[in-house]
Every structure is written in structure tokens, then in C-alpha cells.
C-alpha positions in Angstrom: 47.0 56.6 183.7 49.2 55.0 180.9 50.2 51.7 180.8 52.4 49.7 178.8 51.1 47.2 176.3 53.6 46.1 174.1 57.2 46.2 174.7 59.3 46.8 171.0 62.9 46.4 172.2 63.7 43.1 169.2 60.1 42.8 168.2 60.7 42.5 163.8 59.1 45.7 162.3 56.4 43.7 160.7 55.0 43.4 163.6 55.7 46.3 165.4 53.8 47.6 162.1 50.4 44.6 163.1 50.3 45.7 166.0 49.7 49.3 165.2 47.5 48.6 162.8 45.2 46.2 165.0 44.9 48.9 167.4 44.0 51.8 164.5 41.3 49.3 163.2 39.6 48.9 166.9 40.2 52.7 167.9 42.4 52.1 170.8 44.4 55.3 171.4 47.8 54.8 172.1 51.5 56.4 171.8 54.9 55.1 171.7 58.0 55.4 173.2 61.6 54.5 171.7 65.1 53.8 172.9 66.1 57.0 172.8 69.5 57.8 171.0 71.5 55.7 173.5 68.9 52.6 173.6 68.6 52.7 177.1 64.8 53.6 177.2 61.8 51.3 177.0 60.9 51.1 173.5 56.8 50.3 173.5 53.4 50.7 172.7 51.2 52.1 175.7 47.5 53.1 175.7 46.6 56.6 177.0 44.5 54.6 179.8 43.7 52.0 181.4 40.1 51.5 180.4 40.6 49.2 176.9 43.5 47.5 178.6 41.8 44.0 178.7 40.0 44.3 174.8 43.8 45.5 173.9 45.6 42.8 175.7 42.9 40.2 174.0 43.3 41.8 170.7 46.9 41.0 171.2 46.9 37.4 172.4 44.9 36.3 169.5 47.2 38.3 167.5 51.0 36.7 168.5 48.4 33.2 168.8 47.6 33.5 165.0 51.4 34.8 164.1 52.6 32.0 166.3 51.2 29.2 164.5 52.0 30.6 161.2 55.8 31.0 162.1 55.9 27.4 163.7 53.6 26.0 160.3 56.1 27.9 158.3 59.3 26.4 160.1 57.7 22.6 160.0 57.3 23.3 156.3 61.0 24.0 155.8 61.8 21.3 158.0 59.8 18.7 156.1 61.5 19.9 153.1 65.1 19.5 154.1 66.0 23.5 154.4 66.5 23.9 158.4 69.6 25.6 158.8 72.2 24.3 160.9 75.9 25.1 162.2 77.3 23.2 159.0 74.9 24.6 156.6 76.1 28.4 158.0 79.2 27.3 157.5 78.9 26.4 154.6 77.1 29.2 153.2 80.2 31.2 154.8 83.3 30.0 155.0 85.9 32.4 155.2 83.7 33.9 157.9 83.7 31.3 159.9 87.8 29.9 160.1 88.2 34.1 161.0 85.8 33.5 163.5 87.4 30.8 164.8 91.3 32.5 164.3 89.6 35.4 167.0 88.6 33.0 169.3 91.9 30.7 169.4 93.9 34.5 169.4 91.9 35.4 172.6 91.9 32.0 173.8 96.0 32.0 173.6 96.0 35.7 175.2 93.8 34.9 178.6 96.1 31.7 178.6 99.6 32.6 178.3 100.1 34.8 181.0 99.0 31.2 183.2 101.6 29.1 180.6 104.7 30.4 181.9 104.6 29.8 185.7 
């Protein structure tokens, strides 16, 4: 019977694409599934059976284990280097974005308000 390995729905295509690939290289048959044109489906990678389910799963742990501590070496590198990015530093980068941002918020703010104002 299938069973579901990985789940896709906001897993970055890179390694969606590892994933795939890992599973090719140790001949683990599998299929996918997407979110169908409305997204409401499970996205995911399941294997045909049930049989390889623990060598997949373990194939997998060590995977997101080894992409885990390269994301969090990669993020202490940027930290010790000054370039973590913050609420000021966005806007900063952006800030026409942010005061319209901001303008939406006090508009909607004002509108759920008002009709409380006048009593």
C-alpha cells in the first residue's frame, strides 16, 4: 500500500529536487502528488509500498540532519558578520513599501473603528 513520505506543500524546490534525487540514487520507487489546480490536495512524495519505508525515512533524516546544519552554519556565518536582517534593515531596503504598508493598516484600522467612534 502507498504511504506518504514527504510532504511538499512550502518545501523550497531545491530540496524537493534532493529529495528526488536521494531516492533515484538508492532505487526507492516512488510517485508524487501535487496541489492540484486549486491547492487544496496534498502535495508529496509517496513510495509505491511500504517495504523501504524505514531505509527511506532514514535516508531522509540524515538528509534534512545534514541540510539542517548547513542552513543554521550558514545563518551563524551571516550573523557573525553583521548581515542578519531585521525589521529596520527591511525597511530600509524598502521604504516606500513599508509607510504604504503601514497607510493600509491605519485605513483599516480607522474603518473597523469608526463605526464604534460615534456612539
Amino acid at each position: 500500500m502507498a504511504v506518504l513520505l514527504f510532504k511538499l506543500r512550502n518545501v523550497p524546490d531545491d530540496e524537493a529536487a534532493d529529495v528526488r534525487e536521494l531516492l533515484h540514487a538508492h532505487d526507492i520507487a516512488f510517485y508524487e502528488t501535487t496541489a492540484g489546480s486549486w491547492g487544496v490536495s496534498m502535495p508529496g512524495i509517496w513510495l509505491h509500498d511500504d517495504s523501504r519505508l524505514a531505509e527511506a525515512r532514514a535516508l531522509l533524516d540524515t538528509y534534512q540532519n545534514i541540510r539542517q546544519s548547513e542552513a543554521r552554519s550558514t545563518y551563524e556565518q551571516a550573523l557573525a558578520r553583521g548581515e542578519r536582517r531585521t525589521v529596520f534593515t527591511l525597511a530600509a531596503e524598502s521604504p516606500l513599501k513599508v509607510i504604504l504598508l503601514l497607510a493600509a493598516l491605519l485605513f483599516v484600522l480607522y474603518i473597523s473603528i469608526m463605526p464604534f467612534m460615534r456612539l
